[in-house]
C-alpha positions as CSV (number, residue, x, y, z in Angstrom):
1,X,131.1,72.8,35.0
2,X,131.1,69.7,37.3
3,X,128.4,67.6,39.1
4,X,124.6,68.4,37.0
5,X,123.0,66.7,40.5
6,X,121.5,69.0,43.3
7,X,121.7,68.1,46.5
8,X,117.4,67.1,47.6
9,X,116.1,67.0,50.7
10,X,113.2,65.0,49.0
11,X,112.6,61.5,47.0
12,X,110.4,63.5,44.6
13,X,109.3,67.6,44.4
14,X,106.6,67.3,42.5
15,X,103.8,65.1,40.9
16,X,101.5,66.1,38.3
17,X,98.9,64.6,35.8
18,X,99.0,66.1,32.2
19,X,96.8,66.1,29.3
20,X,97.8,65.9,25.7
21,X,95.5,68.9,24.5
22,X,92.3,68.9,23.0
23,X,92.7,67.0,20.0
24,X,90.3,69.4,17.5
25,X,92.2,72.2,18.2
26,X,95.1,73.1,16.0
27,X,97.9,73.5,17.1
28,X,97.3,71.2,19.8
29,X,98.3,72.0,23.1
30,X,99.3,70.1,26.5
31,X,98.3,71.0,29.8
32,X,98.7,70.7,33.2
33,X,95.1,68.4,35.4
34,X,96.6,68.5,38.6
35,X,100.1,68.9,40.8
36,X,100.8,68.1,44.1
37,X,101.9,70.4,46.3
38,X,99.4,72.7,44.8
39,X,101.2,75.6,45.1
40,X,104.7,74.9,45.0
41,X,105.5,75.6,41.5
42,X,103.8,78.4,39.0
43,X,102.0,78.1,36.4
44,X,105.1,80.0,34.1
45,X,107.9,77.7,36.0
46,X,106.3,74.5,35.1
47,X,105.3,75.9,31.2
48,X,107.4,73.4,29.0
49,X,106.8,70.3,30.9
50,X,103.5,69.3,29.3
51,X,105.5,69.6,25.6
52,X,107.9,67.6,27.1
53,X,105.4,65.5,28.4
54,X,104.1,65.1,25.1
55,X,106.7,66.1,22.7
56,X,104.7,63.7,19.6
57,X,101.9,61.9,19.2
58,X,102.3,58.5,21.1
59,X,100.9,55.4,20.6
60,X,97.6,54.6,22.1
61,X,98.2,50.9,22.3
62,X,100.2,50.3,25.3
63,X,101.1,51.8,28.7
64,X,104.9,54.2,27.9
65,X,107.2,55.3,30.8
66,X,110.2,57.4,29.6
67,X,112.2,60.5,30.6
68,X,113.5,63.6,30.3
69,X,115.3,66.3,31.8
70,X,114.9,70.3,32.7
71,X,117.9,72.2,32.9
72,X,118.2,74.9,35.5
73,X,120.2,78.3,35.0
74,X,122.6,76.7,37.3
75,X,123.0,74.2,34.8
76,X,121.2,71.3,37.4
77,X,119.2,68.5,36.7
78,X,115.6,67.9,37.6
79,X,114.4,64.6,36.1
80,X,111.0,64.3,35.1
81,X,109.4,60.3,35.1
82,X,106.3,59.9,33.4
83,X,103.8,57.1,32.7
84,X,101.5,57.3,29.6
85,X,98.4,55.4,30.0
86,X,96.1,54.9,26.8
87,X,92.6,54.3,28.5
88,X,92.8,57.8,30.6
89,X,94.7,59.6,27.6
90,X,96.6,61.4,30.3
91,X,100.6,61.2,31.4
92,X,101.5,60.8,35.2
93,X,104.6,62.8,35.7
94,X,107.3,62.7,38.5
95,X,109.9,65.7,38.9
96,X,112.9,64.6,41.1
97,X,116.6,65.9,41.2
98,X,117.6,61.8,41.8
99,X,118.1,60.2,38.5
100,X,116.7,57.1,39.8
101,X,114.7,55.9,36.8
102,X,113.5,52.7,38.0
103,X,112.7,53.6,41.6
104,X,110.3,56.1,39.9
105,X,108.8,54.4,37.3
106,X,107.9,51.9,39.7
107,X,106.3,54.5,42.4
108,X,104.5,55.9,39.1
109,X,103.0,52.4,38.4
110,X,101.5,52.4,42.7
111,X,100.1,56.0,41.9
112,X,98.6,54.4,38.6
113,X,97.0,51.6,40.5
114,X,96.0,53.7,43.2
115,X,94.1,56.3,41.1
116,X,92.7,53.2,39.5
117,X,90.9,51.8,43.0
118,X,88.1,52.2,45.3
119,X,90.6,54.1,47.2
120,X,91.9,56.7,45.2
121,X,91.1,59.1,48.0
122,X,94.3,57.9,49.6
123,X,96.1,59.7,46.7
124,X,96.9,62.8,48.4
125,X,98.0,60.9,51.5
126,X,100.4,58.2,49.4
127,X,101.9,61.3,47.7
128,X,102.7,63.5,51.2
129,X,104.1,60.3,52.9
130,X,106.3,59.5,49.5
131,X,107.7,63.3,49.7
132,X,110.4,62.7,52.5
133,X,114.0,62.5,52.9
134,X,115.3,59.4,50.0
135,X,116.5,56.2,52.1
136,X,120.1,56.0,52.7
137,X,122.1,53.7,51.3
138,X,121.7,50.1,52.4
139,X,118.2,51.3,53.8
140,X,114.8,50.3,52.4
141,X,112.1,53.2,52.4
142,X,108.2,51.3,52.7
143,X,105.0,53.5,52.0
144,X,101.4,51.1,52.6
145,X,98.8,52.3,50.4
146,X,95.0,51.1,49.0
147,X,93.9,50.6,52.5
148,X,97.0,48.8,53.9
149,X,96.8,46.3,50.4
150,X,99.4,47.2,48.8
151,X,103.3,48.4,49.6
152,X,105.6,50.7,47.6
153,X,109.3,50.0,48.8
154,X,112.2,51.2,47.4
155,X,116.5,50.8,48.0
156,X,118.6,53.6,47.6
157,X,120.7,52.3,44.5
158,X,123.9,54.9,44.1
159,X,127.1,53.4,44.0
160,X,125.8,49.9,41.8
161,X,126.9,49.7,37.9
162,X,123.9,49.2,36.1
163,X,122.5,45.6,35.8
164,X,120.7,44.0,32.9
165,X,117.6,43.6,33.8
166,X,117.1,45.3,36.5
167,X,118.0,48.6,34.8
168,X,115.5,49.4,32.5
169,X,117.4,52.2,30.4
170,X,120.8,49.8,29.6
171,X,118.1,46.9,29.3
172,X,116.2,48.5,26.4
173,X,119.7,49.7,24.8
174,X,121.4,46.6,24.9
175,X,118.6,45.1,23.0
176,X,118.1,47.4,20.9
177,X,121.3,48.5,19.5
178,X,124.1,46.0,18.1
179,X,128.1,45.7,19.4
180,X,129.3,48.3,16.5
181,X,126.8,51.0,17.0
182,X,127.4,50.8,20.7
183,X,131.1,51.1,20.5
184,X,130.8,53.5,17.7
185,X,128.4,55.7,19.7
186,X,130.8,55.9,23.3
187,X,133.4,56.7,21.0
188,X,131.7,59.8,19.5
189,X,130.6,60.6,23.3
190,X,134.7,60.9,24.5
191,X,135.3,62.7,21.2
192,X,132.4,65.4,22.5
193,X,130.6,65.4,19.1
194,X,126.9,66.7,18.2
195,X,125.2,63.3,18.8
196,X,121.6,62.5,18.0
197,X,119.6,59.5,18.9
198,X,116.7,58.6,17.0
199,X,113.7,55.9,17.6
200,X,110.1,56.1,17.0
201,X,108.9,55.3,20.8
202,X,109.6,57.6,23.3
203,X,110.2,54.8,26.0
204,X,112.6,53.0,23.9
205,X,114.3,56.4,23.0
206,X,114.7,57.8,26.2
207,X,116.1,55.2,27.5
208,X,118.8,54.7,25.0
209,X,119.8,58.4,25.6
210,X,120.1,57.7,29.3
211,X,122.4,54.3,29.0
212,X,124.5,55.6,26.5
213,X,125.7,58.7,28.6
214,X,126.1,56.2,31.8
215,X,128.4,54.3,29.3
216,X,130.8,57.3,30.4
217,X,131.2,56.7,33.8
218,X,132.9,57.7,36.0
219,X,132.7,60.8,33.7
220,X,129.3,62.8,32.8
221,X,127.9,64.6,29.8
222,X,128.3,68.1,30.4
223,X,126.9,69.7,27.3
224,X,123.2,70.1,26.2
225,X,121.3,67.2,26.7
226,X,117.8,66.4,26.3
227,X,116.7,62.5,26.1
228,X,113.6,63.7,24.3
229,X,113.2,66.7,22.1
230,X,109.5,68.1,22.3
231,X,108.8,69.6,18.1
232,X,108.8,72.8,20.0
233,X,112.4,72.7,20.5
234,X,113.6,71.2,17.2
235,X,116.1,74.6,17.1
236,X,118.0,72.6,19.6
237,X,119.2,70.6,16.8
238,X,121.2,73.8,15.0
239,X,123.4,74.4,17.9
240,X,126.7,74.2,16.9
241,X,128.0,73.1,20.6
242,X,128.2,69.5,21.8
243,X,124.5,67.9,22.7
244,X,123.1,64.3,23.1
245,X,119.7,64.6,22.2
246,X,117.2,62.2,21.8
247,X,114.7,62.6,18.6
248,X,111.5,61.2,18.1
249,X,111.5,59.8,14.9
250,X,108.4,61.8,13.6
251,X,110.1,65.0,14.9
252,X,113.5,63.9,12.9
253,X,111.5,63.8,9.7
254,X,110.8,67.6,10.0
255,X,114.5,68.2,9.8
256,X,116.9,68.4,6.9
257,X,120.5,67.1,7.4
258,X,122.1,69.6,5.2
259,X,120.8,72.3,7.7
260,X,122.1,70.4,10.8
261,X,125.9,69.8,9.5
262,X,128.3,67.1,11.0
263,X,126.2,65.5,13.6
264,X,126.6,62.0,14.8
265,X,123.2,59.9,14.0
266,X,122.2,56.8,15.9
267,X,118.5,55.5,14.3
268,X,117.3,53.0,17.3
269,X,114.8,51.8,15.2
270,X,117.0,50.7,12.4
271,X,120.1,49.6,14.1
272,X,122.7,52.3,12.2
273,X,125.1,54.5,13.0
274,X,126.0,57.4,10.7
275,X,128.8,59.1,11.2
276,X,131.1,61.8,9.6
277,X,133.9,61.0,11.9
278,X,136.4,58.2,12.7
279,X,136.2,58.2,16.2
280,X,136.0,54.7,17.3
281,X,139.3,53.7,14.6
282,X,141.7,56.6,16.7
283,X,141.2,54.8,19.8
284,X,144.0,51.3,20.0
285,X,142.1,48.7,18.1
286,X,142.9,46.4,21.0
287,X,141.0,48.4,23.6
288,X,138.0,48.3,20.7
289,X,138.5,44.6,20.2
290,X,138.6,43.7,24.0
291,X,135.3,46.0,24.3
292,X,133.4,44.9,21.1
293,X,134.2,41.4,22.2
294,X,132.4,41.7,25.6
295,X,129.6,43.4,24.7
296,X,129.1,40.8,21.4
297,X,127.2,38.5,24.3
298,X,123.7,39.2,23.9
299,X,122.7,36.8,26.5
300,X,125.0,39.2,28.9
301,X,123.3,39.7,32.6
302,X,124.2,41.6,35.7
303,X,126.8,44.6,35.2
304,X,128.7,43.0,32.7
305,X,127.9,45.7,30.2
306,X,128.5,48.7,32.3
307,X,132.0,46.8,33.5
308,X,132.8,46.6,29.8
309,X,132.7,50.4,29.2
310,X,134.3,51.0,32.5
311,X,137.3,48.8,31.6
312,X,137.9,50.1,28.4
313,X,137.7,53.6,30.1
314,X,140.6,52.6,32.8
315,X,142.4,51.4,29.8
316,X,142.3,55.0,28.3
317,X,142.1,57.6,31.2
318,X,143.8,55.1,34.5
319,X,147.0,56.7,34.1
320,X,145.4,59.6,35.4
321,X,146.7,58.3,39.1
322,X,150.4,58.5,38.1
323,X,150.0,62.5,36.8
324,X,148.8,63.4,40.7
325,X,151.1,65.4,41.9
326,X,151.3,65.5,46.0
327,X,154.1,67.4,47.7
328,X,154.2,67.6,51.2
329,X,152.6,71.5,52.3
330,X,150.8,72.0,48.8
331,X,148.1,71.9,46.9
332,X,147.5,68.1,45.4
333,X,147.3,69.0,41.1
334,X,147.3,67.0,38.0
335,X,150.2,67.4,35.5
336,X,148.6,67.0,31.8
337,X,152.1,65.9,30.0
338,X,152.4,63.3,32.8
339,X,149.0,62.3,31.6
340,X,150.3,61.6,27.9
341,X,152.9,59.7,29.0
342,X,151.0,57.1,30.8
343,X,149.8,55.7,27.7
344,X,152.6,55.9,24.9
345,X,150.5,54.0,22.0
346,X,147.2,56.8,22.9
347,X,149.0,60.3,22.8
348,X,147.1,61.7,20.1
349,X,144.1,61.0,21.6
350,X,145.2,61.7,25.2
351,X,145.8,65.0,23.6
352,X,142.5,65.6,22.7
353,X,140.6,64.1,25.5
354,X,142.8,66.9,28.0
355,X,140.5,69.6,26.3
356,X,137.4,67.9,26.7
357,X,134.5,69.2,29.6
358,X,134.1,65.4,30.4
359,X,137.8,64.7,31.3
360,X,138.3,68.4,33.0
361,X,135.1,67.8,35.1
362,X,136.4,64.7,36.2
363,X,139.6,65.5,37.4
364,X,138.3,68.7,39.0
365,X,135.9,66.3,41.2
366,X,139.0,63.6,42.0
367,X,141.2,66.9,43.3
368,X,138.6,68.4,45.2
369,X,138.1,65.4,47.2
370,X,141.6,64.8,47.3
371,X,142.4,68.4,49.1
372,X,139.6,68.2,51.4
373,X,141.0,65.5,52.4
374,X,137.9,62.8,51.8
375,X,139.1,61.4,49.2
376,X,137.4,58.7,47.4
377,X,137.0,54.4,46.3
378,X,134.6,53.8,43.4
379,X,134.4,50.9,40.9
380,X,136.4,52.9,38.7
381,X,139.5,53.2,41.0
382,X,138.6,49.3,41.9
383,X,139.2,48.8,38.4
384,X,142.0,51.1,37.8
385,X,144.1,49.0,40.7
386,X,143.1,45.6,38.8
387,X,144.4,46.7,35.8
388,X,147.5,48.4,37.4
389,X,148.5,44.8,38.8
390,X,148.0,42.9,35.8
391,X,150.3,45.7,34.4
392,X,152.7,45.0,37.6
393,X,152.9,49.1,37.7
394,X,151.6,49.4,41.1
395,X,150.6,52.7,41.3
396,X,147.4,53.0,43.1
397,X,149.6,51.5,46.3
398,X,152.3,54.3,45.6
399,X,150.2,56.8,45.6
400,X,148.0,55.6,48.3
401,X,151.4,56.1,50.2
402,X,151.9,59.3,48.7
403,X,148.7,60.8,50.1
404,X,148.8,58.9,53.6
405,X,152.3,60.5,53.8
406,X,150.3,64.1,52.9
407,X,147.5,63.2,54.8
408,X,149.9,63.1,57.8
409,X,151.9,66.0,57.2
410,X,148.9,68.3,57.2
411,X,147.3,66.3,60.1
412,X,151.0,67.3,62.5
413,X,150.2,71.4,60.9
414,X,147.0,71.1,62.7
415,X,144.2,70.5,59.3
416,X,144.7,73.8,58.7
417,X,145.1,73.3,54.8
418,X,142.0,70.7,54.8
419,X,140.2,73.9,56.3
420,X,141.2,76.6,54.1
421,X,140.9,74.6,51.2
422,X,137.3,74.1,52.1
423,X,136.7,77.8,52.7
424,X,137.8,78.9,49.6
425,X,136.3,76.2,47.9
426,X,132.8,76.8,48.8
427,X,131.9,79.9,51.5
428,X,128.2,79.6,50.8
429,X,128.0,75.9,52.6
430,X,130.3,77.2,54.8
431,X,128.2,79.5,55.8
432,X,125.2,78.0,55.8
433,X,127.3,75.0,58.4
434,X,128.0,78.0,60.8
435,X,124.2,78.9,60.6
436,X,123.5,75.1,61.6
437,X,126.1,74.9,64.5
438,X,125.3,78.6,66.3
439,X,121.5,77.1,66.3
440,X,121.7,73.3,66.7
441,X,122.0,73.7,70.5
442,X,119.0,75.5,71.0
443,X,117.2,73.1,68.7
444,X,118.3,69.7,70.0
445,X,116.7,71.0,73.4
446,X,113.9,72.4,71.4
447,X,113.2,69.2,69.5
448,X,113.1,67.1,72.6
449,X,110.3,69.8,74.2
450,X,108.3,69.3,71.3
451,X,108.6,65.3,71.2
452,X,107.6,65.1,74.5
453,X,104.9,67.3,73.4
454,X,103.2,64.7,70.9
455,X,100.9,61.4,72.0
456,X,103.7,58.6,71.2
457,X,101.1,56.2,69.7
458,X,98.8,56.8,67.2
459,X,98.9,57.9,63.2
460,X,97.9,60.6,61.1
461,X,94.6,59.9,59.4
462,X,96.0,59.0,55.9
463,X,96.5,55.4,56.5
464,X,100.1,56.0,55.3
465,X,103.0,53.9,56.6
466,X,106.5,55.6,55.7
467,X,109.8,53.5,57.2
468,X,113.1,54.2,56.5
469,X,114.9,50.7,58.1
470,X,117.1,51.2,61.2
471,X,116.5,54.5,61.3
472,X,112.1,55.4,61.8
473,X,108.7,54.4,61.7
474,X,105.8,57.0,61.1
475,X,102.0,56.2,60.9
476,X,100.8,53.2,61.0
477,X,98.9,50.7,58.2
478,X,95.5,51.1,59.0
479,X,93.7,54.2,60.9
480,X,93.5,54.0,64.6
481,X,90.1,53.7,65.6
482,X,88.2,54.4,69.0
483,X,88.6,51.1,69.9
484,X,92.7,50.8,70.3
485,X,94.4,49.4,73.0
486,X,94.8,52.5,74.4
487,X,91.0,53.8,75.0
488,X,88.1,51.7,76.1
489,X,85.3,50.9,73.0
490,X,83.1,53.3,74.6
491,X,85.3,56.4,75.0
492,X,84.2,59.0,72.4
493,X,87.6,61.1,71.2
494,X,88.0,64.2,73.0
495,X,87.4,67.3,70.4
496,X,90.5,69.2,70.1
497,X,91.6,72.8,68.4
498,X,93.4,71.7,64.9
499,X,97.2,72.3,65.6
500,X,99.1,74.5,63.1
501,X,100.5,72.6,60.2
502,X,104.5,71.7,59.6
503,X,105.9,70.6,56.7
504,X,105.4,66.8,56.7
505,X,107.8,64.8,59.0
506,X,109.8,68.2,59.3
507,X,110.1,66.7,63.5
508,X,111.5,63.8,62.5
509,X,113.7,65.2,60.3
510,X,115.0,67.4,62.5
511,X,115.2,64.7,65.0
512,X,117.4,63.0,62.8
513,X,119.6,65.5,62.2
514,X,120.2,66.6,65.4
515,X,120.3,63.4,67.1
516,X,124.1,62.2,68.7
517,X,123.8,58.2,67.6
518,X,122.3,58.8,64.3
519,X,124.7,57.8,61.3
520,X,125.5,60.4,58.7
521,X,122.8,60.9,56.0
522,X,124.5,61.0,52.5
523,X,123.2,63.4,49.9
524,X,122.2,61.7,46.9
525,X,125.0,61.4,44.3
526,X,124.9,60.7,40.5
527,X,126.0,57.0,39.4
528,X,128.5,58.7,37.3
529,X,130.2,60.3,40.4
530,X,129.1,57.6,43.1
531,X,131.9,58.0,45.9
532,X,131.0,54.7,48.0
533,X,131.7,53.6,51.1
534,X,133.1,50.1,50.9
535,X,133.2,47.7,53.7
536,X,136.5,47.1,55.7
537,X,137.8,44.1,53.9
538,X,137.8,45.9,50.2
539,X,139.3,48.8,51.6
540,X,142.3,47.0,52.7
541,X,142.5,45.5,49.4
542,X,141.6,47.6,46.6
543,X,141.0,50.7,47.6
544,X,142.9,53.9,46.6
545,X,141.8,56.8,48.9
546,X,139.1,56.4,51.3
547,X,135.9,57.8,51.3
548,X,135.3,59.2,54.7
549,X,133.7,62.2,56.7
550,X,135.0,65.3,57.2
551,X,136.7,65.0,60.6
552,X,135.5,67.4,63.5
553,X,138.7,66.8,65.4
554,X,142.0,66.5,63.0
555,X,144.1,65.1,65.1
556,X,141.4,62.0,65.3
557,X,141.7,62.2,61.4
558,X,143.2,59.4,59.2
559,X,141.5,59.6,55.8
560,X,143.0,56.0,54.9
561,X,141.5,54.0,57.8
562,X,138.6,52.7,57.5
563,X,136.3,53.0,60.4
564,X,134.1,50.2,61.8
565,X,130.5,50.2,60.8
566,X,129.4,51.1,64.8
567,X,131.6,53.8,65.5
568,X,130.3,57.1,65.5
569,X,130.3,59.6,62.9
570,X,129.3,63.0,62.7
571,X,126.2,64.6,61.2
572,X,126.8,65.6,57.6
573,X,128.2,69.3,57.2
574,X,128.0,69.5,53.3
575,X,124.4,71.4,53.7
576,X,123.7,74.3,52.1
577,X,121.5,77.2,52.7
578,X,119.1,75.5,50.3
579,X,118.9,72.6,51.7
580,X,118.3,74.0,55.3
581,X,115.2,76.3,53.8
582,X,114.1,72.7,52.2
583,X,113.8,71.3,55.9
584,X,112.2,75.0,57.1
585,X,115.2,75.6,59.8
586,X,114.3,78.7,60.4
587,X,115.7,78.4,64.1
588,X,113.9,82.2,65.1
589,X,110.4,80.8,64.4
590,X,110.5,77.3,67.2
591,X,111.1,79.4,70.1
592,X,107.3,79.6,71.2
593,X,104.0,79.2,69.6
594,X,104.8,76.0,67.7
595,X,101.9,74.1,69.6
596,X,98.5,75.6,70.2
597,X,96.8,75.4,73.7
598,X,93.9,72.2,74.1
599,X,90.5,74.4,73.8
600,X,88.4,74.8,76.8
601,X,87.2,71.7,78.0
602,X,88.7,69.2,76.3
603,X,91.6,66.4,77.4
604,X,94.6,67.3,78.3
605,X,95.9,64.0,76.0
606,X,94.4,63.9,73.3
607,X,93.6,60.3,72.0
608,X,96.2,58.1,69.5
609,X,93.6,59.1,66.5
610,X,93.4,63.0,67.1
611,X,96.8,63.3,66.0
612,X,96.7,66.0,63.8
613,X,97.8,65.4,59.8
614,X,100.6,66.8,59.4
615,X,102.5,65.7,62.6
616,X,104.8,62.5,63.0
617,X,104.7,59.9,65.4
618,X,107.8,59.0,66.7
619,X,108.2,55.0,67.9
């Protein structure tokens, strides 16, 4: 139980193109054109994504982009974005482990129009510069494609509450589904029921399964769930756990309701929520009144519909802050009956909500960044303080002295708690941290030799131009030709020995890890567990616990003070053995050999063009 995100490395792992089947053949079946990387996943590992690619016959009409998610054994994510295109009959598919729908619906639509142009030999090129490290927040990632024409740029968008209209998955809900069958639908969700959403279009469908499980942020589904279930899979439907599963309506008409039981049914298409329950009436009819009446504005823009949700959670679960428990030398815990009391006219549903995964997962996350002494300031605790002051309770400030008071306790015992709780917590990225610091030494020195190595101008052949803002440029918009600044018209390009290929910008990468003035990189987190930074100002006003980096030196350590924006902070820890085999540090392989000697004869520079693909140019 807990977070369902993994920690990337990458803005996407895999693209492929994928077929519905031929259709005379019966029963038809989908496969798999072409990936890229070629040969990263197996033939048997990537089986059930063409049926999920094509889990019913869509309609040929109109261009479809819509979702849906695999399930590791680990019980991770990876999301799968895919564009359905009429006129080639085929899907374009993205697999990512970001949930970053919009961001990858629009890099779907580039590859679309790139496949669809004279250059469409750039494909290949667009994709490999695309494949890097996601931009950080605040930071804008820029890839120039169809011969320096065109621009994909993208924002990093964790830690936002999702905005009508530029969120496509609460846009198409909000339209599509009334106040009652909203309200109705959240309130099975807390309850944990067997919830099924049903529409015709797999767009429309998929994205209605998406919104409705943001609805419980900062909380997160933590049962089956499949936004779209393939006809393969209609078992799925008999489980008698929780799920939120998304139905295509022609799959739904396969399946009789006296062999599924009590499950919750939302029909997109026809606006109506059946269920067998009375979820929404045990929940204080003013919290439903205050949320039914801001979500009755159909005309509703910006995050006003994700803020309604998120107030009516504070109003049920914000107490949660006065049953922390923080004694000076232990452990920081949550005391459940202190939990019921915070809310005397809820008990019974208090009760109930104590034994849900949803709750448990959340609390879990709040202590665990409590004891490792990070602690946290998201839109939820923003709210919870509002609604604490128009209550005149005051306890995000009392216990925002209650930790500071911890904070400093363990900071005069020398941080030895902050270090054993992390120990215990998790030894594998503990390990994997002491791997990183017995060998990051040796590398900084090593990754300097090798930077020297490369020509500083020049670009790899693709015509690909990758920049992450503020932070590095790679390539350049056009191909350099013979004629550059830096060589004469006349001077022919010196041949040179291919050199061995790396992982693409696996240099930079590891210059940016290893590099003193660079800021901390920030693994990808869900919306529904965003930690953000905020800026100084809000954090002296309404934040509870600051977010901030694990400290290096404890007695430097204040995890309430907010630092300023040009101070220094140190390369993230929170890696993982994963993660440093997704970046290839492997420190026994860059001792030697990594560059191959100029054959016979040729320049001992090489010129800005004969920089091999593969390598990055570093401005």
């Amino acid at each position: 139980m807990g977070s369902r995100l993994r920690d990337t490395a990458r803005l996407f792992e895999l693209f492929c193109e994928v077929s519905p089947g031929d259709p005379d053949k019966e029963p038809r079946e989908p496969y798999i054109i072409r990936k890229y990387p070629e040969g990263l996943r197996t033939e048997d590992e990537l089986k059930d994504v063409p049926k999920f690619t094509f889990p019913c016959e869509l309609d040929s009409t109109f261009v479809q982009h819509y979702s849906f998610v695999m399930t590791a054994v680990d019980s991770k994510y990876t999301f799968c974005f895919c564009r359905y295109d009429p006129r080639t009959n085929t899907a374009l598919v993205i697999m990512s482990h970001l949930p970053w729908h919009d961001i990858f619906y629009k890099l779907l639509n580039s590859i679309s129009n790139l496949i669809n142009s004279p250059e469409k030999g750039e494909l290949t090129s667009f994709l490999e510069a695309c494949r890097i490290r996601p931009p950080m927040k605040d930071h804008t990632l820029k890839v120039t494609y169809n011969a320096g024409r065109s621009v994909f740029s993208c924002q990093n968008p964790d830690g936002r509450l999702p905005s009508i209209p530029e969120n496509c998955n609460l846009t198409e809900y909000f339209s599509a589904v009334d106040t009652k069958c909203m309200a109705g639908l959240w309130a099975a969700l807390l309850h944990e029921r067997r919830v099924a959403i049903v529409a015709s279009k797999p767009s429309r469908l998929s994205a209605c399964v998406q919104a409705a499980n943001a609805t419980l942020f900062p909380m997160s589904w933590q049962h089956i769930f499949i936004p779209i279930l393939p006809k393969h899979f209609v078992d799925y439907l008999l489980a008698p756990m929780p799920f939120l599963i998304g139905v295509p309506a022609s799959v739904m008409n396969t399946v009789r309701m006296s062999d599924i039981g009590d499950v919750v049914v939302l029909n997109v298409d026809k606006n109506e929520l059946r269920s067998p329950f009375q979820d929404l009436e045990s929940l204080p009819p003013e919290l439903v009144s205050s949320l039914k009446k801001a979500l009755s504005d159909k005309n509703a823009l910006g995050d006003a519909v994700s803020r309604a949700f998120l107030r009516a959670l504070v109003g049920l679960i914000g107490g949660y802050r006065d049953a922390i428990r923080i004694e000076k030398g232990q452990q920081i815990t949550f005391n459940p009956e202190a939990f019921v009391r915070t809310r005397k006219n809820m008990q019974p549903f208090l009760r109930k909500i104590l034994q849900s995964q949803i709750f448990q997962q959340f609390i879990d996350e709040r202590l665990e960044l409590l004891n490792s002494g990070r602690g946290f300031n998201d839109e939820f605790e923003v709210e919870c303080n509002a609604y604490a002051d128009k209550l005149g309770t005051g306890s995000g400030q009392r216990l925002k002295q209650q930790y500071k008071d911890w904070a400093k306790t363990v900071k005069k015992e020398g941080g030895a708690f902050f270090k054993n709780f992390k120990d215990k917590a998790n030894p594998a990225v503990q390990s994997a941290v002491n791997t990183v610091r017995q060998g990051g030494k040796n590398m900084k020195s090593a990754v300097k030799g090798l930077k020297n190595k490369i020509p500083k101008t020049g670009s790899r052949p693709s015509s690909i131009n990758t920049t992450d803002d503020s932070r590095f440029s790679c390539g350049s918009v056009t191909p350099v030709s013979s004629n550059s600044s830096d060589s004469s018209p006349s001077r022919e390009p010196a041949p040179r020995d291919p050199a061995p290929q790396l992982p693409l910008d696996l240099l930079t990468e590891m210059e940016h890890l290893f590099k003193n003035k660079s800021r901390r990189d920030s693994l990808p987190t869900s919306p529904h567990n965003q930690l953000s930074l905020a800026d100084k100002s809000s954090c002296e006003s309404t934040d509870l616990i600051k977010l901030d980096d694990s400290p290096t030196n404890l007695e430097d350590f204040d995890p309430l003070k907010c630092r300023d924006k040009n101070d220094k902070v140190e390369t993230n820890k929170a890696t993982d053995s994963a993660l440093l085999h997704e970046y290839g540090l492997d420190f026994s392989q860059f001792g030697f050999g990594l560059l191959e000697a100029p054959a016979p004869g040729s320049s001992a520079e090489a010129p800005p063009s004969a920089v091999p693909k593969g390598w990055t140019t570093f401005n």
